[in-house]
VEXZA-425281 format. One record per residue (C-alpha): residue number from 1; residue in three letters; x, y, z. Coordinates in steps of 0.1 Angstrom, whole numbers. Example, Ala and Ser with C-alpha at 12.3 -4.5 7.8 and 13.67 -1.06 7.14 Angstrom:
<recs>
REC, 1, ALA, 123, -45, 78
REC, 2, SER, 137, -11, 71
</recs>
This chain:
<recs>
REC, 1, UNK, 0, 0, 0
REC, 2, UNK, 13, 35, -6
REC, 3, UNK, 26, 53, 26
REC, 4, UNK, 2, 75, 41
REC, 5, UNK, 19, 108, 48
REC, 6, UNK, 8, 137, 76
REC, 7, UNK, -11, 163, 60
REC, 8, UNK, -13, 201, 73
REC, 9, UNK, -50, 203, 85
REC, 10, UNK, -60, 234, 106
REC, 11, UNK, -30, 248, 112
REC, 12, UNK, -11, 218, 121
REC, 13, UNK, 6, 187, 106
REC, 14, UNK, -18, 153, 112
REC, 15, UNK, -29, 116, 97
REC, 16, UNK, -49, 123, 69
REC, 17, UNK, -75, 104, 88
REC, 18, UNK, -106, 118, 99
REC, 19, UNK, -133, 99, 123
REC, 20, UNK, -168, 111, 110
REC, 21, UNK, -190, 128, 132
REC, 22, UNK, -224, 108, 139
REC, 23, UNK, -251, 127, 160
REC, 24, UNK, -270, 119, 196
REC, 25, UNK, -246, 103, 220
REC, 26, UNK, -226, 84, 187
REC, 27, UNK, -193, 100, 181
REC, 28, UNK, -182, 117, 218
REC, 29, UNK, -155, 125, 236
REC, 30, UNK, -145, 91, 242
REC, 31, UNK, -144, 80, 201
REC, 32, UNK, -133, 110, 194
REC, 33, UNK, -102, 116, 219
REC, 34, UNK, -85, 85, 213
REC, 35, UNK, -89, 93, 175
REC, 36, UNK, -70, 120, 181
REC, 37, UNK, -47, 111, 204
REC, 38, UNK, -37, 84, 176
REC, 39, UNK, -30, 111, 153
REC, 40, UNK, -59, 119, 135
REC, 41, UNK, -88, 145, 136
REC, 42, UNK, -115, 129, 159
REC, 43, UNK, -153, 144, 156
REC, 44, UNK, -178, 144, 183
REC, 45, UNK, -210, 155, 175
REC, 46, UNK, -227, 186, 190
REC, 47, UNK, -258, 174, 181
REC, 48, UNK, -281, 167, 220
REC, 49, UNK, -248, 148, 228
REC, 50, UNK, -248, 136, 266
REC, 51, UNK, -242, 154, 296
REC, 52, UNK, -230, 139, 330
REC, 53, UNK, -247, 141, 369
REC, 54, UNK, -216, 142, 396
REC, 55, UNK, -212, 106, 391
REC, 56, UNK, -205, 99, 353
REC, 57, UNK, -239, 91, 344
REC, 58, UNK, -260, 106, 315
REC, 59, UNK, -286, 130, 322
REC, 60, UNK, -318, 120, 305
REC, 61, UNK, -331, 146, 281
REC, 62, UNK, -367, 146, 296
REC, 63, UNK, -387, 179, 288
REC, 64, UNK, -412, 192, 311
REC, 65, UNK, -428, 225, 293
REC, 66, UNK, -463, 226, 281
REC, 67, UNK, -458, 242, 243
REC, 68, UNK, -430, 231, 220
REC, 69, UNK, -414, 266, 222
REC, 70, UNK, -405, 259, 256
REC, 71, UNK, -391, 224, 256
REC, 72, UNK, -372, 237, 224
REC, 73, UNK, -354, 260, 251
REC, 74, UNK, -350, 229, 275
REC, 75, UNK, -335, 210, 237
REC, 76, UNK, -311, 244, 237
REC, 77, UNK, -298, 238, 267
REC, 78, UNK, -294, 204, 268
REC, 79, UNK, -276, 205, 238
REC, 80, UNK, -253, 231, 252
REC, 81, UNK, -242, 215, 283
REC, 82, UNK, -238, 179, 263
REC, 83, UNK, -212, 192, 236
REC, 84, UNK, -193, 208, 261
REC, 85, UNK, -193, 179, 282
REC, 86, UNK, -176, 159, 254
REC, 87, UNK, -153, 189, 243
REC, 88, UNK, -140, 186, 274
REC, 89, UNK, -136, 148, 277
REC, 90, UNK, -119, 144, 239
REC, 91, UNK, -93, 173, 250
REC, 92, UNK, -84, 154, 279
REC, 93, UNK, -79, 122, 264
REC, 94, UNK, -67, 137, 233
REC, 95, UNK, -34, 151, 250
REC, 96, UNK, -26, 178, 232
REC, 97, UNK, -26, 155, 202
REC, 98, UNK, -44, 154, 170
REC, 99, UNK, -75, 178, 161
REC, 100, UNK, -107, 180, 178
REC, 101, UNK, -137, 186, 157
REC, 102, UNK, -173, 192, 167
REC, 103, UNK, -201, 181, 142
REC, 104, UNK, -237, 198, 138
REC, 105, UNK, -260, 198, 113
REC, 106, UNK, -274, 229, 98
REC, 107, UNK, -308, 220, 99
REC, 108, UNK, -308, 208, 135
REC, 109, UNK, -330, 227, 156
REC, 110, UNK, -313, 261, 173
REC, 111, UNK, -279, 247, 153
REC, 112, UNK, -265, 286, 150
REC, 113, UNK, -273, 292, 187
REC, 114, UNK, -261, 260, 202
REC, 115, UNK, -225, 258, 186
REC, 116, UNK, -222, 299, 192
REC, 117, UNK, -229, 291, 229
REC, 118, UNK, -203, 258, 230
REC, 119, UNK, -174, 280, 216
REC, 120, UNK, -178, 309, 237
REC, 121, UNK, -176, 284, 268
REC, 122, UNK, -154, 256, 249
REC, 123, UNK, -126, 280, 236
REC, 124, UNK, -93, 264, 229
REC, 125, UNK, -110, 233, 232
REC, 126, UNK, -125, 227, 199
REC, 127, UNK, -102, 230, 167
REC, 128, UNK, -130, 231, 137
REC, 129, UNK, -165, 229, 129
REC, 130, UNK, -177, 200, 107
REC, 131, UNK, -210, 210, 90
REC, 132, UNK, -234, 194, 66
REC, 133, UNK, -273, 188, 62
REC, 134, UNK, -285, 217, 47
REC, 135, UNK, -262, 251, 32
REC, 136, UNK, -246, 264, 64
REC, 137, UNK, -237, 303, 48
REC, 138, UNK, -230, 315, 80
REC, 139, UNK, -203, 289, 92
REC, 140, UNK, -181, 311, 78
REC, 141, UNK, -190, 343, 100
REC, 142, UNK, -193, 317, 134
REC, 143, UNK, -157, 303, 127
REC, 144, UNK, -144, 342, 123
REC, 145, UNK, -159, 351, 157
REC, 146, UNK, -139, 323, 177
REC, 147, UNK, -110, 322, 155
REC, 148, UNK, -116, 282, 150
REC, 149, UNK, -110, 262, 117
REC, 150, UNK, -145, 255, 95
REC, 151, UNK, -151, 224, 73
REC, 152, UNK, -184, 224, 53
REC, 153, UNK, -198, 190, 41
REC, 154, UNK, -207, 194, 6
REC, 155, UNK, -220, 168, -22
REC, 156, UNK, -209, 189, -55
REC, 157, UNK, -188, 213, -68
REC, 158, UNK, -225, 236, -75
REC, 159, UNK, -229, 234, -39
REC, 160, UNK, -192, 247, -28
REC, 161, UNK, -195, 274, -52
REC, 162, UNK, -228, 283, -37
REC, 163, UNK, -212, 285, -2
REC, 164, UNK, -178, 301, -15
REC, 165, UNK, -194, 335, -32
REC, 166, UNK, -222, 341, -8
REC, 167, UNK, -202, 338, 26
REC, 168, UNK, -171, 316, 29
REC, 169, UNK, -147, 342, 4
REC, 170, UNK, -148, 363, 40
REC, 171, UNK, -131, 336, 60
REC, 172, UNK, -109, 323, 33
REC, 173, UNK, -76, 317, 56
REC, 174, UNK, -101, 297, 82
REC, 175, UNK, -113, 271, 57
REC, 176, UNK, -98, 242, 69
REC, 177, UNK, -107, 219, 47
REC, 178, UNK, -138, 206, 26
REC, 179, UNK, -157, 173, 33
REC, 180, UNK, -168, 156, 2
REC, 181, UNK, -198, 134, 10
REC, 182, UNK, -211, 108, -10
REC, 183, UNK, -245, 113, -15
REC, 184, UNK, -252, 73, -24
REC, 185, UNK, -228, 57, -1
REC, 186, UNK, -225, 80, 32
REC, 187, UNK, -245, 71, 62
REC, 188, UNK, -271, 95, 76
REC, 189, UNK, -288, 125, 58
REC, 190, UNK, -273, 123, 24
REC, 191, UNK, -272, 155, -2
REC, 192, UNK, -289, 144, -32
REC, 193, UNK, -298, 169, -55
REC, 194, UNK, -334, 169, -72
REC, 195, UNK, -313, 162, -102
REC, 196, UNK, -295, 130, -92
REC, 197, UNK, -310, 96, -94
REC, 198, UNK, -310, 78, -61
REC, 199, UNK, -308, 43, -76
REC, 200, UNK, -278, 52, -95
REC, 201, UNK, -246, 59, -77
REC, 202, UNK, -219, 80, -95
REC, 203, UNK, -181, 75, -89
REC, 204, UNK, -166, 100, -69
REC, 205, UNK, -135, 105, -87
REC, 206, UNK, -144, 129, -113
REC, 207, UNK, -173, 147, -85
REC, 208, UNK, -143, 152, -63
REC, 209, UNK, -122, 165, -92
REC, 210, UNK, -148, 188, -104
REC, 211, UNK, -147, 201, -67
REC, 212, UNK, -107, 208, -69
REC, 213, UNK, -111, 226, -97
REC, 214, UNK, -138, 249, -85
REC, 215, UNK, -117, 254, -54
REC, 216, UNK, -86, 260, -74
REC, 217, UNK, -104, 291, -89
REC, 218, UNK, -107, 301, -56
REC, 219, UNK, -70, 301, -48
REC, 220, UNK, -80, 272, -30
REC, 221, UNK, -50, 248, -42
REC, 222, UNK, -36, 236, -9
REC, 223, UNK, -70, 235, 10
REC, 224, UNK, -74, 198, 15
REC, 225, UNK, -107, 178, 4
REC, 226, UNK, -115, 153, 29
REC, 227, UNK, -134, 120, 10
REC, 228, UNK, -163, 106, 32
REC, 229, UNK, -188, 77, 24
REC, 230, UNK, -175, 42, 8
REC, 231, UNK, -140, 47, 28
REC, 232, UNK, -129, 9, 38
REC, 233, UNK, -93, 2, 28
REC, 234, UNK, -68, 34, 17
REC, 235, UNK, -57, 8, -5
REC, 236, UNK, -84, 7, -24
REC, 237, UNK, -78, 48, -29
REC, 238, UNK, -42, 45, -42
REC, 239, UNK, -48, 66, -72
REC, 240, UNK, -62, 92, -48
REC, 241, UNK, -29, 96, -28
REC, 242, UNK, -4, 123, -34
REC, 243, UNK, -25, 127, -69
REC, 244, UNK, -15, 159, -84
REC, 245, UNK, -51, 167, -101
REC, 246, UNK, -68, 160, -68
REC, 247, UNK, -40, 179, -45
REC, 248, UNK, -42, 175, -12
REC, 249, UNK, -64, 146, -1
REC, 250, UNK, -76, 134, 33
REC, 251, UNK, -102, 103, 45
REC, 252, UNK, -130, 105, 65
REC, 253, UNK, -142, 71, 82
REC, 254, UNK, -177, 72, 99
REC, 255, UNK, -191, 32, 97
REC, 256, UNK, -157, 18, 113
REC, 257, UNK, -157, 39, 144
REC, 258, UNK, -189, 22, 154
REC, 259, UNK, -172, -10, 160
REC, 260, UNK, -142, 2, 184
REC, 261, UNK, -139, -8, 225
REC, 262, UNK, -142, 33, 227
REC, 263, UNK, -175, 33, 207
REC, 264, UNK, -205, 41, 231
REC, 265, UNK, -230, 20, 212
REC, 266, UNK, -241, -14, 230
REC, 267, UNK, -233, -42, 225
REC, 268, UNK, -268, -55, 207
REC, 269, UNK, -255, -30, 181
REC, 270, UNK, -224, -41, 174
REC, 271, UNK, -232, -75, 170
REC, 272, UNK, -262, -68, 142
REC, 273, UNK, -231, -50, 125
REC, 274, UNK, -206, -78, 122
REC, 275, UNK, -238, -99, 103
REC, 276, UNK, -249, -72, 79
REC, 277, UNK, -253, -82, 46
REC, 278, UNK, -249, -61, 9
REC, 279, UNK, -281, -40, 4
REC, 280, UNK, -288, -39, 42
REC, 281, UNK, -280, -3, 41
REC, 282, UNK, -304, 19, 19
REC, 283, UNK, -314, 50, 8
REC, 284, UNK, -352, 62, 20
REC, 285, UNK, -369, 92, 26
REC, 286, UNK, -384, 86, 57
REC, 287, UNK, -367, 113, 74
REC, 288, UNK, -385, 142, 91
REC, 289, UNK, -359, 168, 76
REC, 290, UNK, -370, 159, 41
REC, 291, UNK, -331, 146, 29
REC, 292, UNK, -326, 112, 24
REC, 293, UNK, -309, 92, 43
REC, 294, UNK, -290, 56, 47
REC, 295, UNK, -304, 34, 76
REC, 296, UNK, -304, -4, 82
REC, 297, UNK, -335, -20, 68
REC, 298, UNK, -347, -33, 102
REC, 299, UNK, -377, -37, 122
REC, 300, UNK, -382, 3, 121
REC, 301, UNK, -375, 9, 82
REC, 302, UNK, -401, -19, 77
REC, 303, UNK, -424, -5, 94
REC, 304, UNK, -423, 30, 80
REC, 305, UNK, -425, 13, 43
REC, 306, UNK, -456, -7, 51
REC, 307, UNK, -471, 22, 66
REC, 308, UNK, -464, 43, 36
REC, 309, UNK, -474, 12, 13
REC, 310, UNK, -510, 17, 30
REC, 311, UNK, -521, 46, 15
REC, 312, UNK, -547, 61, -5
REC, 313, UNK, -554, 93, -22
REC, 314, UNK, -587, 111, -14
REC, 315, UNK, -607, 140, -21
REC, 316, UNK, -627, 166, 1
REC, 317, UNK, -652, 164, -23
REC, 318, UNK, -668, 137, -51
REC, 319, UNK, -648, 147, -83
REC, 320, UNK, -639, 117, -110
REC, 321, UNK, -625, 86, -98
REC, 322, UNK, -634, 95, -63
REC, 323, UNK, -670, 86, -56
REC, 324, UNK, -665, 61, -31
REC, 325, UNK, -679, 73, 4
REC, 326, UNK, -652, 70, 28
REC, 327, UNK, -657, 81, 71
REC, 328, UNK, -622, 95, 88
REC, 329, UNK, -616, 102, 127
REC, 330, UNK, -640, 94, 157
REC, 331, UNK, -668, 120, 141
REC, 332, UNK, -667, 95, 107
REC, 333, UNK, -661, 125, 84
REC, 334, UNK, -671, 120, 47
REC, 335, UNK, -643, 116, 24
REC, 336, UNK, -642, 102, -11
REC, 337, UNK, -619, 76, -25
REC, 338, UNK, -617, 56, -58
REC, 339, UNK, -637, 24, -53
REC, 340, UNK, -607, 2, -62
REC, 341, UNK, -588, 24, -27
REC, 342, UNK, -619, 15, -12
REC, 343, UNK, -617, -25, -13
REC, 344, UNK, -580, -15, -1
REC, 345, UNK, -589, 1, 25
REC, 346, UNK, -614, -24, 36
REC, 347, UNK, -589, -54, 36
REC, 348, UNK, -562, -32, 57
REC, 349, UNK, -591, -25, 83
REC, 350, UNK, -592, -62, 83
REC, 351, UNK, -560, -68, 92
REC, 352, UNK, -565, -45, 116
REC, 353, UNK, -553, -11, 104
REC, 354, UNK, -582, 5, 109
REC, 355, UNK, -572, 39, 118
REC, 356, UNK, -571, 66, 91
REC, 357, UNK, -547, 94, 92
REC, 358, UNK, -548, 122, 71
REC, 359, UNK, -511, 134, 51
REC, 360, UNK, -505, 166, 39
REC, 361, UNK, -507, 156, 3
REC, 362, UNK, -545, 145, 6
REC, 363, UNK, -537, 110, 11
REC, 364, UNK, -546, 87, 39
REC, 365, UNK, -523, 58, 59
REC, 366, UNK, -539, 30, 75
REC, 367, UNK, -525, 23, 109
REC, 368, UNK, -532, 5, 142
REC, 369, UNK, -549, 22, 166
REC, 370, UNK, -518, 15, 185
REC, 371, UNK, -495, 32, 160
REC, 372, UNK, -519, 58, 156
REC, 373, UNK, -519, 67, 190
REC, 374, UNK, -481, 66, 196
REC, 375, UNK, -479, 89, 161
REC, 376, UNK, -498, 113, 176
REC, 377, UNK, -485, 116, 208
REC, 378, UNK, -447, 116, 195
REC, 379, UNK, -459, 149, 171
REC, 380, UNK, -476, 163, 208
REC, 381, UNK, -444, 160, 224
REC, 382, UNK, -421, 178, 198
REC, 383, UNK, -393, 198, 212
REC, 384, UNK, -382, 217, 178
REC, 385, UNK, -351, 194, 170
REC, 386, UNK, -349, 201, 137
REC, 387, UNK, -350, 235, 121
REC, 388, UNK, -383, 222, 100
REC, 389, UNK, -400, 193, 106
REC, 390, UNK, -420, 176, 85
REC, 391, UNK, -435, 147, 107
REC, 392, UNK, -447, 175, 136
REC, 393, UNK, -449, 207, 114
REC, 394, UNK, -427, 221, 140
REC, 395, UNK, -405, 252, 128
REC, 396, UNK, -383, 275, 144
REC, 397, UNK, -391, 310, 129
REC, 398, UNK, -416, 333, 147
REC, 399, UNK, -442, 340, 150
REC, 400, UNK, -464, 306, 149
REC, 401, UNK, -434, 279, 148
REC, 402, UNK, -444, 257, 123
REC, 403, UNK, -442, 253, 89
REC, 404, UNK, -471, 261, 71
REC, 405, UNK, -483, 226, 65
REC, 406, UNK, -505, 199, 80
REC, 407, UNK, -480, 176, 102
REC, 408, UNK, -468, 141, 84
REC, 409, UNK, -479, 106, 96
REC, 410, UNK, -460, 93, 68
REC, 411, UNK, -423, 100, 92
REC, 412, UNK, -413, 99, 125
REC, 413, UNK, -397, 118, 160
REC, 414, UNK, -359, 113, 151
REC, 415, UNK, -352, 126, 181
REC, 416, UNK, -370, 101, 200
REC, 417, UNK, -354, 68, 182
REC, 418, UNK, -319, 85, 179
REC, 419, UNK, -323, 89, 220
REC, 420, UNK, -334, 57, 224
REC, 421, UNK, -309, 34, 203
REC, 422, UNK, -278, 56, 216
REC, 423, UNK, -289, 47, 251
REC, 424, UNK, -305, 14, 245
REC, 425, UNK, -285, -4, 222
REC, 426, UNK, -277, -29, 249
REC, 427, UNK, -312, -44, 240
REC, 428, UNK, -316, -60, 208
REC, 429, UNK, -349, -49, 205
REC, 430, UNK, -342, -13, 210
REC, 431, UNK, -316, -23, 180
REC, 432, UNK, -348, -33, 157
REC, 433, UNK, -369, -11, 166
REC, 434, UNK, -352, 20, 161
REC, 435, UNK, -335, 40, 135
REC, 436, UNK, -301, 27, 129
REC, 437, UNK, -283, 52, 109
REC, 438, UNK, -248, 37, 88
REC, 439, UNK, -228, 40, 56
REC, 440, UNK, -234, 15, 27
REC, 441, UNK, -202, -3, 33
REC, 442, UNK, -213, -14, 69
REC, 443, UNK, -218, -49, 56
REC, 444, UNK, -180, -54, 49
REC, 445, UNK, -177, -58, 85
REC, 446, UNK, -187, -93, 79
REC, 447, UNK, -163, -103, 54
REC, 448, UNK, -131, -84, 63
REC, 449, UNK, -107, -108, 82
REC, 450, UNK, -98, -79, 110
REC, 451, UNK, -133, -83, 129
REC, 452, UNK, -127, -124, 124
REC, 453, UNK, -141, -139, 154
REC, 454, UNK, -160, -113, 166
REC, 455, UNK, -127, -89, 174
REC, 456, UNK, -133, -54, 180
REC, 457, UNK, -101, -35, 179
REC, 458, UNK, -96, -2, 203
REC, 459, UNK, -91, 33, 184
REC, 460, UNK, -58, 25, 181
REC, 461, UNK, -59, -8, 167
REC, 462, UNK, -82, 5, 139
REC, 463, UNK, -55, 33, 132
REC, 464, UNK, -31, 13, 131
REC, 465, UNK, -48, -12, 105
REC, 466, UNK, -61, 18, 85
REC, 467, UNK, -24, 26, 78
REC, 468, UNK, -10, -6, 72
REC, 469, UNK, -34, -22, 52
REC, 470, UNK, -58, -51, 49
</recs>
């Protein structure tokens, strides 16, 4: 394998190796501080991360005001208090090596505020800002203000290019470097465009190149691009390394890092990642924020494609098709569906969906009136985590907080399931029944000799193999 050399990242010299940030309790302190104490850049995310009580243990992020506007303050803080927690923890273990990142997500709920707040109290703690999901313009002016390094996550050259003239031309000298994200192999929210085809993955190569060269018109030549989604071996990136086109070049791992001795998932998690199998991972647009996203195809995913499978359009009103009488909610209201959705609906009710729930797009689901109930009660308790939710039509812009549309049944509280497999993943039934984010390549976990027997190699270890080889 070609030698891996240091490369100058934020201001100083380290492993071209970057450990990708994953959000709620999955890349913290812990992950991330032995990352970089091995040499590398080690992410935690600022996204509701964990905060400690006097004797180590998580705080549970219970909210106790009556509207959402108030338990999105109580989300605020919480969020606050948890990335500072694991600043501090990565710095210490870190010892003075390496880079610490902190990861957020544009689109998160109060994402401007919270990481404003962690820098002013985290400062010469944190190195960079890592920041995708969505077009964060004003990174740029936040990483100015505290002097720290800033690393957009883009998909595209367009999208760089977008970022550079509005806003990032002001902060030129703090642009540490520029995440390239796979949109069809990443894990997580994923940045397709409306223009790219889902089922039809493009190579990288010429994306990333396309990026370089948009960033060379920006003076931009020694600015590193850091390649994240599909990274397994570096060997299988040869042609990548020290390529003069490309310049310089650094990887981003975010699937490996799950199975390490400093990884804070449970065990039940682990395990269901050493038996994944090709096409286990897959894009769907389940997601609340609207993106897509890569997520195992368990017990959750299933669930949310049945429940989308059961639906039927409908109108207000008898118009074409839609003659068939149809009653919704306790009061029976009259709507009208195609007699072909009718005999649908019918044989769902006997299987016992017999709750109806209205979408925004004039459609109905057909439900439990389990499901239904826990659907409505998840959109009750919304505490604003996202910037714009579909699933609760929460939204955080004065003066009403929502976003102009009818909330979605179709989707889900990612809050909720993100809290709940990050601190139940112990239990494999928390690990089915939730939303397990990962990157495509997760099932190679299976077939590459290193996790043989069921090893799981510390931080270290994993370094260590990353640079040596297979």
């Amino acid at each position: 394998m070609r030698a891996i050399n240091a490369i100058r990242m934020g201001g100083v010299e380290v492993l071209p190796l970057i450990e990708g940030g994953k959000g709620v309790s999955i890349s913290n302190g812990l992950s991330s501080g032995n990352w970089a104490a091995a040499g590398g850049v080690g992410t935690f995310s600022a996204v509701n991360a964990d905060s400690y009580d006097d004797q180590g243990h998580p705080i549970p992020q219970i909210y106790h005001g009556r509207t959402r506007r108030d338990r999105h303050e109580e989300l605020v803080g919480y969020a606050v208090k948890g990335a500072l927690a694991q600043a501090r923890r990565a710095w210490d273990l870190a010892g003075g090596k390496g880079r610490i990142h902190a990861n957020i997500l544009w689109e998160m709920g109060g994402a401007e505020r919270i990481i404003t707040e962690v820098l002013e109290q985290a400062r010469g703690l944190i190195h960079g800002i890592t920041c995708g999901a969505g077009m964060p313009y004003r990174l740029s002016d936040i990483a100015a203000r505290f002097n720290v390094h800033y690393y957009p996550i883009v998909s595209s050259a367009r999208a760089f290019n977008a970022l550079w003239r509005r806003a990032y031309h002001k902060a030129a000298s703090l642009l540490g470097g520029v995440v390239y994200e796979d949109p069809w192999l990443a894990g997580g929210h994923n940045g397709l465009s409306n223009g790219e085809d889902p089922t039809r993955p493009e190579n990288p190569f010429p994306r990333v190149l396309a990026l370089r060269k948009q960033m060379r018109e920006f003076g931009l030549h020694e600015t590193p691009i850091i390649m994240a989604g599909g990274v397994w071996w570096l060997e299988e990136w040869e042609d990548w390394i020290d390529n003069p086109d490309l310049g310089p070049i650094a990887f981003q791992f975010g699937t490996r890092p799950l199975l390490t001795k400093e990884s804070p998932i449970g065990d039940a998690w682990k395990q269901r990642l050493l038996t994944l199998h090709e096409g286990d991972v897959f894009l769907n647009r389940f997601s609340p924020t609207g993106f897509y996203s890569s997520a195992v195809n368990n017990g959750f995913i299933q669930e949310l494609r049945e429940r989308n499978e059961r639906q039927v359009a409908f109108s207000t009103d008898p118009i074409g098709e839609h003659i068939a009488e149809y009653g919704v909610g306790p009061r029976k209201r009259i709507v009208y569906l195609t007699p072909a959705d009718l005999e649908r609906a019918r044989s769902w009710e006997a299987l016992g969906f017999i709750e109806a729930l209205r979408t925004p797009d004039s459609t109905l689901i057909f439900v439990t009136p389990a499901k239904a109930q826990e659907i409505l009660a998840d959109q009750q308790a919304c505490m604003g985590c996202l910037s714009s939710c579909r699933f609760s039509n929460w939204a955080q812009h004065e003066p009403d907080y929502s976003n102009g549309k009818k909330a979605d049944p179709r989707s889900f509280c990612i809050q909720k399931t993100l809290q709940d497999i990050a601190h139940r993943s112990d239990d494999p039934s928390a690990v089915e029944h939730n939303l397990m984010f990962s990157g495509h390549n997760a099932f190679r976990f299976a077939k590459d000799p290193f996790y043989s027997n069921g090893f799981i190699p510390t931080v270290k270890q994993l370094v260590e193999r990353i640079l040596t080889g297979r």
